[in-house]
Structure formats: C-alpha cells, structure tokens
N, C-alpha and C positions, 0 to 999 in steps of 0.2 A: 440226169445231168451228166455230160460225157467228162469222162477223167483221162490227162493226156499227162505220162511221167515225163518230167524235163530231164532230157540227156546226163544231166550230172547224178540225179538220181537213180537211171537204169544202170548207171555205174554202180552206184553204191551196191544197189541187190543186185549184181552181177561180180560183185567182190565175195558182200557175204557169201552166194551161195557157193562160190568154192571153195570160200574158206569153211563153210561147213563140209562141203563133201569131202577134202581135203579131212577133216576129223573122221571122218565114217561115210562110207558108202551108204549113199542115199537119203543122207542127212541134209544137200545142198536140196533136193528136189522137196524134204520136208518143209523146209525154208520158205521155198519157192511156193509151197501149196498154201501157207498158214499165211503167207503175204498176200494171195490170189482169195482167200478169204475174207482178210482185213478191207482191202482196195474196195472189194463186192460190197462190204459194208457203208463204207466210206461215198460209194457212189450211193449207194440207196437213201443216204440220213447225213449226210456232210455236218451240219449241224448237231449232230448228236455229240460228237466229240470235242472235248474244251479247244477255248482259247490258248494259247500260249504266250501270245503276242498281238497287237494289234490285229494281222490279216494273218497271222499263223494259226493251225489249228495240228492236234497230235494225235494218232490211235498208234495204241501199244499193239505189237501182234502177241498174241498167246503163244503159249510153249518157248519164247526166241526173246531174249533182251530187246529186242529193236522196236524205233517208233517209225512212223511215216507221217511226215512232217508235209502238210500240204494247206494250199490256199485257194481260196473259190474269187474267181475271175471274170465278169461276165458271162455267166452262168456256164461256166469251163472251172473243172477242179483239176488243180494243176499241182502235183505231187514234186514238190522239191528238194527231201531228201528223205530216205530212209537209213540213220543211224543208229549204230550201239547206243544202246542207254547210258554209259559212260562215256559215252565222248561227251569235249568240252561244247557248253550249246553255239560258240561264235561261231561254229564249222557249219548250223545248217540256219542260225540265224538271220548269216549273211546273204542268202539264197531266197530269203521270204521278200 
C-alpha cells in the first residue's frame, strides 16, 4: 500500500530532526533513521497499529518520544503528523 506524508507532517520531522541534531551531532540522522523504520512498518501492516480515533491510527517510533499519526485513504496511507508524545493531541487531531 503506497504512503504519501502530507506536507504538514514533513514539517514536523524536519523540525525534530534538527532539533535533535541541534542536541548532538548525528542524533538528527538517528531520528530520521528509526522514523524510516517505523514508516517501513506502517506500510507493510497499517492495521497493525491501534486506533486512536475514528480514521486515526498511531506507531510510536522506538528510542524517540514521537508518534506518527496516520490515516488509510483509498488504499493510500497518508501520514498526518509526527509528534512529541507530550504535545497536547488537538495539534495532530485536527489533521485526521
């Protein structure tokens, strides 16, 4: 099934990952690799990972607080935000 990230959310993981590298050199590219893992997953098994909402669905990435908040669309998974785990949920709620 093809996964397409909606521009809001190429923002988001293009915030984190400099705010990680920003922390330590090559921490952004850590980021970036354990998100390129989660995605991989995500497209293989969309349904493997809960509901949140209605048409929301959530994978947490290992090693990084952050979830990737995405929705299956005519058979298109369309990645609507990836946030901190403490942000408040109306910021990627309102994107589902």
């Amino acid at each position: 099934m093809p996964l397409i990230v909606r521009p809001l959310a190429a923002e988001d993981i293009e915030r984190a990952a400099q705010w990680y590298e920003r922390q330590a050199q090559g921490l952004g590219e850590e980021f970036l690799n354990a998100l390129g893992r989660r995605l991989a997953d995500i497209e293989a098994a969309p349904e493997r990972f809960p509901r949140i909402s209605t048409r929301l669905r959530r994978a947490m990435l290992q090693r990084f607080p952050y979830a990737v908040f995405f929705t299956v669309i005519d058979e298109t998974i369309q990645v609507v935000a990836c946030m901190h785990g403490r942000r408040h949920p109306a910021r990627w709620l309102r994107r589902g």
